[in-house]
N, C-alpha and C positions, 0 to 999 in steps of 0.2 A: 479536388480534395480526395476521391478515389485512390487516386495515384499513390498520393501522400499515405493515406492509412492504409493501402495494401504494403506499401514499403514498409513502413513503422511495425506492421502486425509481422510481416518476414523477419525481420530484426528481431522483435521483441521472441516470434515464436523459435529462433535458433538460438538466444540467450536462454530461453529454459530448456531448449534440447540439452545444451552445452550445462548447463546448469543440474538436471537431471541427471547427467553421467555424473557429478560428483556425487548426488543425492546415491545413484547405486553404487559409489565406491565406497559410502561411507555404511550404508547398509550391508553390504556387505563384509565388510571387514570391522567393524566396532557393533553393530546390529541396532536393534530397536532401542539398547541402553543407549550408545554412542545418538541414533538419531534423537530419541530424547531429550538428552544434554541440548542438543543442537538448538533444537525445539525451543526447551527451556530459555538460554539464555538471550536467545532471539527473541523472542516475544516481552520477555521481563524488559529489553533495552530498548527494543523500539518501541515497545511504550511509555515508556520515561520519554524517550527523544520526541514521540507525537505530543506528547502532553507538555512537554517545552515548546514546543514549537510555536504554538500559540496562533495558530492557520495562519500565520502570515503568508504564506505561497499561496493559499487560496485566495487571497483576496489582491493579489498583485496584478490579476486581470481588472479588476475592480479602477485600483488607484490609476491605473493606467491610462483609462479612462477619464477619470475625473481630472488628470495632470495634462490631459490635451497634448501629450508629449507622444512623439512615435517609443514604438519599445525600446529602440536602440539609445535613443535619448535618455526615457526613463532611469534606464540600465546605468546609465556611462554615470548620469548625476549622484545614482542611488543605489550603486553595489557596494563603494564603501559601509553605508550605513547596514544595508543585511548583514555583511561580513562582521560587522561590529555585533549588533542581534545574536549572530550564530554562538559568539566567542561568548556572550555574557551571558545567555541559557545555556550554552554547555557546564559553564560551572555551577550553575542552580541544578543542572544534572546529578554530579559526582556528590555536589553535599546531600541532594533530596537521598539518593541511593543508598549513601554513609549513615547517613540518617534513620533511612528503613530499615537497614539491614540490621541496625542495634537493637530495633523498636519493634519492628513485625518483619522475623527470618522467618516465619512462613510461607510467605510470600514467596519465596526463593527454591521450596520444595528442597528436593534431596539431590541437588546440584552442585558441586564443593563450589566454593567463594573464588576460589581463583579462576575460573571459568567465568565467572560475573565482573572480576576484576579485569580482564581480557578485553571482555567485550566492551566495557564499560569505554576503556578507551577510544571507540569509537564514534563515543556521542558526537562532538561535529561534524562527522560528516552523515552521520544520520540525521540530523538536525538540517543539515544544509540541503542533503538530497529529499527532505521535504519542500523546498520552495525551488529546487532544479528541473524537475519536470514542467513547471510550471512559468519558470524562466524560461525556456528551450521554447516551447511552447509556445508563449505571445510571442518570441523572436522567429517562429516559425521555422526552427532549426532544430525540432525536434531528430529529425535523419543524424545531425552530428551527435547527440548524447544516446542517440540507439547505437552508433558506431561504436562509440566507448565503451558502452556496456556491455556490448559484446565480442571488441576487442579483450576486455579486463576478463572478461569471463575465461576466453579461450587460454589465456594467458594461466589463468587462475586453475582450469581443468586440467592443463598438464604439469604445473609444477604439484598439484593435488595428486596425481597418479603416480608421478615421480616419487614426493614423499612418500606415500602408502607403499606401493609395491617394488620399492628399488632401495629407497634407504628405512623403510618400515619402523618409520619416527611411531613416538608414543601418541597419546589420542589430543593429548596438552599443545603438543607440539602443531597438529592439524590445526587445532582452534588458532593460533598466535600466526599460522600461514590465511585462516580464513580473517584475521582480523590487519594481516597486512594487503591484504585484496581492499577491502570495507574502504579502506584511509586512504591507498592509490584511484580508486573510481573518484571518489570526494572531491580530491585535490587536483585530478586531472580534471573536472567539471567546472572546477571555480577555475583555473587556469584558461581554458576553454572559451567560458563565458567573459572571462576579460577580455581575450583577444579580441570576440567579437563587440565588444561594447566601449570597452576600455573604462577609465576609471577618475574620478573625480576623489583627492583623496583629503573630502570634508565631509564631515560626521552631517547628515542633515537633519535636526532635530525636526522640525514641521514632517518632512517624512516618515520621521521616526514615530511620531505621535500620532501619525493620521493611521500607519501601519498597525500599530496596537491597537487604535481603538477600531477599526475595521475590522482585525483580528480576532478580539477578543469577544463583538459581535458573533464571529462566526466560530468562535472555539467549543461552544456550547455544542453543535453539531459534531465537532471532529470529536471530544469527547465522549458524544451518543454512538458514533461511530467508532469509535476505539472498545466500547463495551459491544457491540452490536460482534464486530470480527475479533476482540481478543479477548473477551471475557470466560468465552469455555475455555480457552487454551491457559489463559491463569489461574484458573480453578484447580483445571486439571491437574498442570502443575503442581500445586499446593497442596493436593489432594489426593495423589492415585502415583502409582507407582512410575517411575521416570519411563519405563517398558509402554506402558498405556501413553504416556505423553507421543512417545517415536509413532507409536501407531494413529494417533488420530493426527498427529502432523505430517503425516503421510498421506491421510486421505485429503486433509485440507488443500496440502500443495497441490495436490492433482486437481481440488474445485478453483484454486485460484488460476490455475494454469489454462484454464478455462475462461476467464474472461479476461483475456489478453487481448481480444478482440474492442468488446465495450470500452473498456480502458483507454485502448489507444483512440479509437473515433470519439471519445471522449475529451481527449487531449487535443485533436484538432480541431473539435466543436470549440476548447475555449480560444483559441489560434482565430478563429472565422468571425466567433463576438468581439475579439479586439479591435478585427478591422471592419467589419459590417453591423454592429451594433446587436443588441439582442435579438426585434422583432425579425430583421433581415434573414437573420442567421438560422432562426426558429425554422420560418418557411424554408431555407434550403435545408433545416438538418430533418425534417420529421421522414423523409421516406428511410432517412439512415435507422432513425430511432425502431421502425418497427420493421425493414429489413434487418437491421441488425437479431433483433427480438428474434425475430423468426428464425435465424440462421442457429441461433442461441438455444432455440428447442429441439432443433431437430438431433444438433449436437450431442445433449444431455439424452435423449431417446436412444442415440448410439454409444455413449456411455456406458448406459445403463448395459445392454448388452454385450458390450466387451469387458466390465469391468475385470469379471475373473480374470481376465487373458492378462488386460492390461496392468493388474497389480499385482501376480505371479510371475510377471515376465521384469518388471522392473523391482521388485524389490524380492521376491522369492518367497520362498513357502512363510517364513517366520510372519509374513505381513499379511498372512488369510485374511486376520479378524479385521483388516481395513474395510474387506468386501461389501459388507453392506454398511459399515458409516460411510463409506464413499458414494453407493448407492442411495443413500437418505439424504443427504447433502446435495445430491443431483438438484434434487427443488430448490433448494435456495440460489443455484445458478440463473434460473431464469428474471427471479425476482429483482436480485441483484443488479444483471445486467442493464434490465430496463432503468433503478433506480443510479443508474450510473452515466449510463446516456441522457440522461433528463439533468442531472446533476449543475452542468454550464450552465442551466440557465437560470438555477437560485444565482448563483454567484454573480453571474455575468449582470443583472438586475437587478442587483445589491439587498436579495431579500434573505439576509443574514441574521435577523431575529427571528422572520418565518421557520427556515430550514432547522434553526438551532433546536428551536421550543420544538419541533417534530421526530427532530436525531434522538435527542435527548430523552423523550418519553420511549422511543422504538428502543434507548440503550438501556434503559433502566428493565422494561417489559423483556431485552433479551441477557440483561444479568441478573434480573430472580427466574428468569426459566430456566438459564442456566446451572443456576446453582442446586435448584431443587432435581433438575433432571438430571445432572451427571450424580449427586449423592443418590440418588433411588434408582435411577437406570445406566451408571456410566455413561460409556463411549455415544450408545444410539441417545441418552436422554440428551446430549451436547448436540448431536445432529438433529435431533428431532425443534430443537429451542432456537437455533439456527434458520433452519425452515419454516417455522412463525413469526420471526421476524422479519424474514425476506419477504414473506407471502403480505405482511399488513403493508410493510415499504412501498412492495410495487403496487398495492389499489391505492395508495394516498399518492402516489406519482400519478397513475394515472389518471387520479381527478385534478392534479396538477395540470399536466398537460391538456388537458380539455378546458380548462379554463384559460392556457395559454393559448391554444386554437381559438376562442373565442377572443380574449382581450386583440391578438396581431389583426383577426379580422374586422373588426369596429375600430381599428385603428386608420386605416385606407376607407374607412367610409365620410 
């Protein structure tokens, strides 16, 4: 397993290298307004597309499971029917959006509409690259959708540099090239996964019903979780100048950038419960869980001391005041991580009303801290609300895990 997530973290960690050079082309040349926008309608659309989605990729480890079918089986029976899923929340997307945007343009901050209408376009394949990591994944071909990603990436860096500095299109023009990247990753990923699975092209209701209601067991969490990491960013938005938005999406980028690591052994923990079951899986992943941990602190300790360097060097003087939101946000890295590595094994042991009822309370507790802490303190009150919610996350994981320690060993008795 090693192997597998030292690969995956190399991939993952030269698609945000690759991905960072647009982050400073675009700082550069449009500034904290242009990263703003960016910000903006980034977060307004992948959270419509999370809250469509209705965790069905999360629990696709789940049914996998209970269907007694190997993945590739699964796949071949039950990709029509996703693809179906994807296509029928997409458009519960563009009306909910149509919808808001008549009823509460607040929401929307001082971002013009046609920027929204741009991105909006991309709802399927936001929608569908929620249940693709996750397909790759129990297919154990996570290595193929790291390729792609950062094939599309490199692909996408230099027609970005191109545009900008050679034909020095308008900032409109940048968005409609970042929103033809969005829809080519998508659509090579469902092509992708066909190849390897192939396709049964009958709608399966029983799986379509077992998917929802699994799902929606577990939507409750993605929802806690959707408040938990985009609730200051929507506030903000709504709230604070689009200049402030560029700036704390700058420091956020650099903490998610950050746990590239968890994430991916994350991804190959649910890969190992498809095939070795939960208890199995527990005892071979715990030394990753607090190797991981540890690697994860020492990181942030080195953060902390390079930040000047490292956020003068990549986005330049205009982005000082990131300095210490990036700095205060360091703590919620560690929490995070831990609560991410432990993560497999709600899902993987179907305790989908446990995790919900616990996301949920953590999302609600981190969108009224939010709210009160960016209106009275801005930038740090968002980072500070952030870091109270990671910090409850990770002691209720790990009294999770010690009860998991406990249950795998009474289990061999």
């Amino acid at each position: 397993m090693l192997h597998k997530v030292s690969y995956s973290v190399i991939i993952r960690v030269l698609s945000l290298a690759v991905n960072m050079l647009t982050f400073i082309l675009t700082a550069q040349y449009f500034g904290p307004e242009g990263r703003g926008y960016i910000a903006a309608v980034n977060t307004v659309v992948a959270t419509f597309a999370t809250l469509a989605g209705f965790s069905i990729g999360r629990v696709l480890v789940f049914e996998i499971q209970k269907s007694q079918l190997s993945a590739s089986s699964f796949y071949r029976k039950n990709i029509f029917t996703l693809l179906c899923i994807c296509a029928i929340l997409s458009i519960l997307v563009w009306i909910s959006a149509f919808v808001l945007y008549w009823g509460y343009p607040q929401l929307y901050g001082e971002t013009p509409a046609i920027y929204y209408v741009l991105f909006f376009i991309t709802a399927p394949t936001l929608i569908w690259q929620g249940y693709s990591s996750f397909i790759f994944a129990s297919l154990d071909k996570l290595e193929k959708q790291n390729r792609i990603l950062l094939f599309g990436l490199i692909l996408y860096v230099i027609a970005a540099y191109a545009a900008v500095l050679f034909f020095k299109v308008p900032f409109i023009v940048f968005l409609l090239l970042m929103v033809v990247y969005n829809l080519s990753v998508g659509i090579t990923e469902i092509v992708s996964v066909l190849k390897l699975t192939g396709m049964f092209r009958v709608f399966q209701l029983n799986t379509f019903k077992s998917l929802w209601a699994s799902g929606l067991k577990l939507h409750t969490d993605t929802v806690g979780g959707l408040l938990i990491t985009s609730s200051n960013m929507l506030i903000i938005t709504s709230s604070m100048p689009i200049a402030e938005v560029g700036i704390f999406q700058f420091a956020s980028q650099l903490i998610n950038m950050m746990v590239i690591l968890p994430t991916m052994v994350s991804l190959q923990f649910n890969a190992d419960i498809t095939s070795l079951g939960a208890n199995k899986s527990f005892e071979k992943h715990r030394i990753y869980i607090w190797g991981v941990t540890g690697v994860m602190i020492a990181g942030c300790a080195l953060a902390w001391l390079l930040a000047p360097l490292i956020i003068t060097l990549l986005g330049g003087s205009e982005f000082e005041s990131a300095i210490p939101v990036f700095r205060i946000l360091l703590i919620s890295v560690i929490g995070n991580s831990f609560s991410i590595l432990i993560s497999s094994q709600y899902s993987g042991r179907g305790y989908f009303k446990l995790v919900s009822m616990l996301t949920i309370v953590l999302g609600l507790i981190g969108l009224g801290a939010s709210y009160i802490g960016i209106l009275n303190y801005g930038l740090w009150g968002a980072a500070y609300a952030t870091n109270a919610v990671y910090t409850i996350s990770m002691l209720i994981n790990i009294g999770f895990y010690i009860f998991l320690a406990r249950k795998v060993k009474e289990s061999y008795k």
